[in-house]
C-alpha positions as CSV (number, residue, x, y, z in Angstrom):
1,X,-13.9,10.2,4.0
2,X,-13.7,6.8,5.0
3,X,-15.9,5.6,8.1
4,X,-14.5,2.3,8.0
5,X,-14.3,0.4,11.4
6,X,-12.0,-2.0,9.8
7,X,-8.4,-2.1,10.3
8,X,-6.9,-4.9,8.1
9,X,-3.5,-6.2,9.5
10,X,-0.8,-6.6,6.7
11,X,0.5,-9.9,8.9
12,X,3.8,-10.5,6.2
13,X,7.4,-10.3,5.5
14,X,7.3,-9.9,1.8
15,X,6.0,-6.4,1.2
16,X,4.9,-7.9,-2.8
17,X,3.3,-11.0,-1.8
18,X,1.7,-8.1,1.3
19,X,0.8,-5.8,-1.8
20,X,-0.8,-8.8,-4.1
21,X,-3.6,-9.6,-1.2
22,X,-4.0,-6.0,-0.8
23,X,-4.9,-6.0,-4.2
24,X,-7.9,-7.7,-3.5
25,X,-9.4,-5.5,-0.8
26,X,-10.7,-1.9,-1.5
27,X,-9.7,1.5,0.8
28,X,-13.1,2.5,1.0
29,X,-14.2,-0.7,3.1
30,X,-11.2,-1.0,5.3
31,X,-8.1,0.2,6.6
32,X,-4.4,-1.1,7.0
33,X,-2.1,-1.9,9.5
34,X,1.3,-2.6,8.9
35,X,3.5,-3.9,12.2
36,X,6.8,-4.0,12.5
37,X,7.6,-7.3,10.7
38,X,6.1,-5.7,7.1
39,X,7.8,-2.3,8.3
40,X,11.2,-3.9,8.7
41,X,11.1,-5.4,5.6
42,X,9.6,-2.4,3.1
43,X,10.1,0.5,4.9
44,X,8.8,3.3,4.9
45,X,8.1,3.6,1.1
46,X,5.8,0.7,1.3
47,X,3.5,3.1,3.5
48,X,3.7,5.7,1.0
49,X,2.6,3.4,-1.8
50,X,0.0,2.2,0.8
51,X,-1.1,6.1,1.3
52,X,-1.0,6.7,-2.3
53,X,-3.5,3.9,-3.3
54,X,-5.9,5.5,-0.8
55,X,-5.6,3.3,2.5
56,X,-5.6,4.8,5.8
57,X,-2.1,3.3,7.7
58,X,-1.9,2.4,11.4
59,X,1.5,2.6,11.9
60,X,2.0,-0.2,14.9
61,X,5.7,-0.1,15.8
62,X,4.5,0.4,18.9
63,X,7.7,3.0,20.4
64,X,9.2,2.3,23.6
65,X,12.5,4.2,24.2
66,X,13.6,6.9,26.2
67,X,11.0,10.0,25.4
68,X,13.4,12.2,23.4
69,X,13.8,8.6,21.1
70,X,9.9,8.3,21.1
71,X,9.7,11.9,20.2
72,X,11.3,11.8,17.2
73,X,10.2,8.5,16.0
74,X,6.6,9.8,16.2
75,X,7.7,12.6,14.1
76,X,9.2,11.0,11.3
77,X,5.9,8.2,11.0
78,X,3.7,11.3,11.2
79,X,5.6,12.9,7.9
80,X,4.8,10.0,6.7
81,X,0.9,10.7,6.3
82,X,-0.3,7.9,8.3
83,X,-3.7,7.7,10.0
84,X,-2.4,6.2,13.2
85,X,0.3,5.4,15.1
86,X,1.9,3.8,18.8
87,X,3.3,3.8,21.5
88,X,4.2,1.3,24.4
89,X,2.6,3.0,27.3
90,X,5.1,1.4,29.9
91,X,7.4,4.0,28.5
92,X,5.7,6.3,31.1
93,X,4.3,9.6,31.4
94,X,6.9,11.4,30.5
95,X,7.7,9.2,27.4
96,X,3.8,9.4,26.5
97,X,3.9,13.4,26.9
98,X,7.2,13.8,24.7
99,X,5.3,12.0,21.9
100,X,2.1,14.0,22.5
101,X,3.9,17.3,22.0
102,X,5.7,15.6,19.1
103,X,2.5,14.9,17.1
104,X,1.1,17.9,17.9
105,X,3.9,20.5,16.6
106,X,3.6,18.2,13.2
107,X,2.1,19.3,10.1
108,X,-0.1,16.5,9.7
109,X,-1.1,14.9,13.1
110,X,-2.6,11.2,13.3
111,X,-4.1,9.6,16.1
112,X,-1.4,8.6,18.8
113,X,-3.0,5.7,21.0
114,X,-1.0,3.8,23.4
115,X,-0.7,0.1,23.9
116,X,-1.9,-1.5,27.6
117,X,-1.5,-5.1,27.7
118,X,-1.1,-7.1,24.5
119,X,-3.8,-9.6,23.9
120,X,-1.5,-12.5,24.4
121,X,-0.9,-12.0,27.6
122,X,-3.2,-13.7,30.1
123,X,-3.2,-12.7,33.9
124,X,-0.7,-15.6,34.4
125,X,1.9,-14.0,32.0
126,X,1.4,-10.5,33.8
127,X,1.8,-12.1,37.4
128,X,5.5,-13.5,35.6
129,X,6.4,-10.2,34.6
130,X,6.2,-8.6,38.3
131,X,2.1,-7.1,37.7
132,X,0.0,-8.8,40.3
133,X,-3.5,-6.9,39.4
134,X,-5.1,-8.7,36.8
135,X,-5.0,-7.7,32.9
136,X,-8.3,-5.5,33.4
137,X,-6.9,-3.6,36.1
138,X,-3.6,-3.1,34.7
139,X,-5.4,-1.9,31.3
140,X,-7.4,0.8,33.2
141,X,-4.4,1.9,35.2
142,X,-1.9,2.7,31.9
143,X,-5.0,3.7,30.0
144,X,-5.8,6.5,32.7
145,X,-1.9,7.3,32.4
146,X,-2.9,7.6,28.4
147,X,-5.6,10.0,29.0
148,X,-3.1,11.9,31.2
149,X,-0.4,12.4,29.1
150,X,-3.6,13.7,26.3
151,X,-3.6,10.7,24.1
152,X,-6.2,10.2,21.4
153,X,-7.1,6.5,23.0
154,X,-5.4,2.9,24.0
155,X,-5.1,-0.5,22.2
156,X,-6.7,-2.9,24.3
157,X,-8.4,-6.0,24.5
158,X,-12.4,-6.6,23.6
159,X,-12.8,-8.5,26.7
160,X,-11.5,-5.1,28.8
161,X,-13.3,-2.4,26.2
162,X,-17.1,-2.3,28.0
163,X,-15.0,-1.4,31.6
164,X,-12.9,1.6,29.8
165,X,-15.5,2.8,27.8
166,X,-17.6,3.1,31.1
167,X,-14.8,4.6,32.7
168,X,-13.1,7.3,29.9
169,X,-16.4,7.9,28.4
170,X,-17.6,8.1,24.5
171,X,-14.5,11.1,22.9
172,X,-11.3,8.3,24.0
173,X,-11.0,6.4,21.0
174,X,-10.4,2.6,21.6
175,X,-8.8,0.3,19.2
176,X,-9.3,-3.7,19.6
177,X,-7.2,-6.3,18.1
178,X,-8.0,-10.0,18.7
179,X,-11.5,-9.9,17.1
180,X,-12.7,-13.1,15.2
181,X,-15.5,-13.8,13.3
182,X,-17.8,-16.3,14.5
183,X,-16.2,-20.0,14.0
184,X,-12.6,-18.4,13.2
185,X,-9.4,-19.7,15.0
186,X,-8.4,-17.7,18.0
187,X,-5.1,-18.4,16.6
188,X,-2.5,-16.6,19.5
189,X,-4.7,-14.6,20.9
190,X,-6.0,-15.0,24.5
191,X,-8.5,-12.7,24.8
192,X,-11.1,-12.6,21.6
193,X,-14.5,-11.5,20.9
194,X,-16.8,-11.4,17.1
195,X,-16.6,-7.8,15.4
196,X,-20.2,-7.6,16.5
197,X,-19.4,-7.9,20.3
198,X,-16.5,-5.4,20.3
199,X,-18.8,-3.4,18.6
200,X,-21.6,-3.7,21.3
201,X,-18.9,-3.5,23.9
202,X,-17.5,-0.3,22.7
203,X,-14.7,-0.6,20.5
204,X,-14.1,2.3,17.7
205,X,-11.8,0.5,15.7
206,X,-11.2,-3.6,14.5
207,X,-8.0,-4.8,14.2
208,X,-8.3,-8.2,12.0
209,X,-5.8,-9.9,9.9
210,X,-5.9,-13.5,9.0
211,X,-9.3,-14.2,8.9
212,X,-9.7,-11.6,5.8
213,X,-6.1,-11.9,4.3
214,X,-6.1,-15.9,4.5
215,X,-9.6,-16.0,2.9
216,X,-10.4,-17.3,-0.1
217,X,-12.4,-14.2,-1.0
218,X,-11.1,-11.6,1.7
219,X,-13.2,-8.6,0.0
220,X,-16.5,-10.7,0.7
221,X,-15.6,-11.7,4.0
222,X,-14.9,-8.1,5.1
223,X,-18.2,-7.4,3.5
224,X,-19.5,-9.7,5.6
225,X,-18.0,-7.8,8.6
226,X,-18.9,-4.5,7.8
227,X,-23.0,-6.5,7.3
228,X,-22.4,-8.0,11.1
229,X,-21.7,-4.8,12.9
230,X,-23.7,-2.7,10.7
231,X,-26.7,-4.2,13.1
232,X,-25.2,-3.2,16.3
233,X,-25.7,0.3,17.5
234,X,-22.7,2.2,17.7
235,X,-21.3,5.8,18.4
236,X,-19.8,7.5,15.6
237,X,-16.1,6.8,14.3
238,X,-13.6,9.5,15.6
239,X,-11.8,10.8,12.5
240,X,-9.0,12.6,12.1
241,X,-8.7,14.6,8.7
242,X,-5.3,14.7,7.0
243,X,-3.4,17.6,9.1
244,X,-6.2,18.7,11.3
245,X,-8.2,18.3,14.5
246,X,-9.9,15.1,15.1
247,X,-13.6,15.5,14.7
248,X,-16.3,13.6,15.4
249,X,-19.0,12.6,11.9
């Protein structure tokens, strides 16, 4: 079963030139993401082909629609196998629970996390957008909506995972994009932190795409990775197995 903290982001438009850097990974050090840029472009056979080489797939199409919409969205990713999927928690409660009860009635059930605030936005941007509370406040307020509505965990910023770990306590599974190795570019991301800080901080799960995938050697630099946070002390990886409960190693 793979342990991997490691979520490799699939950061293309061309689901071959996607596939040929894949190529040069292994499923038993990482996992994939594939967004909705790779998604709109391969569909949901490239998944399957992702699934049948052995990679675990977070599904980030993060859904935001009316809940019956949501509903069946999360239906048809979870028939597709995937590890992992989203949802835009400023759908609501009721959105959130619609998708819930969707996963849950299918015959093989992946983690459903929900998104807070994306790590490009800075307080500033929220402030423009109507949201005068700060991105750490607004982060705890939709994640306590998540654990509400029963979902498995929230997307969220390094910088915010220390406060919601304290707060939702060890079984709410966290997933943190916007990590970057030591002397990487932050690229467009706001709020960063190394692999080995999220890990301190609290984060389950790595989301990290161009700093492997633009590397000259990507399998040695996510060796690298896996080295780096192997030193920090950590609580087991929630799991899911294909069709079944999520249990803990």
């Amino acid at each position: 079963m793979n342990k991997s903290r490691i979520i490799v982001s699939l950061d293309f438009s061309d689901p071959d030139l996607a596939y040929r850097h894949l190529q040069r990974l292994h499923p038993d050090h990482c996992r994939v993401k594939v967004g909705k840029e790779l998604f709109t472009s391969s569909g949901p056979a490239f998944i399957r082909k992702l699934i049948k080489d052995g990679y675990d797939v977070f599904l980030d199409l993060k859904f935001h629609d009316i809940p019956n919409t949501v509903a069946k969205a999360c239906q048809a990713a979870a028939a597709l196998g995937v590890w992992m999927l989203n949802v835009h928690v400023a759908g609501g409660r009721e959105m959130l629970r619609y998708a819930r009860d969707a996963i849950d009635k299918a015959p093989h059930r992946p983690l459903l996390i929900g998104v807070t605030v994306l790590t490009s936005m800075s307080s500033q941007d929220l402030k423009e957008t109507g949201i005068q509370s700060g991105t750490e406040k607004q982060v705890l307020r939709l994640t306590r909506l998540c654990r509400e509505a029963g979902l498995d965990g929230v997307v969220c910023s390094a910088q915010e995972v220390s406060v919601v770990r304290r707060e939702f306590g060890k079984d709410f599974c966290l997933v943190t994009p916007g990590i970057r190795p030591a002397g990487s570019a932050a690229d467009d991301q706001k709020r960063t932190m190394t692999p080995a800080e999220a890990i301190a901080a609290g984060s389950d799960y790595l989301v990290i795409g161009r700093p492997i995938i633009q590397a000259p050697d990507p399998l040695q630099v996510l060796l690298a990775i896996e080295r780096e946070i192997g030193t920090v002390q950590g609580k087991p990886v929630p799991v899911r197995p294909a069709g079944g409960v999520r249990q803990d190693p």
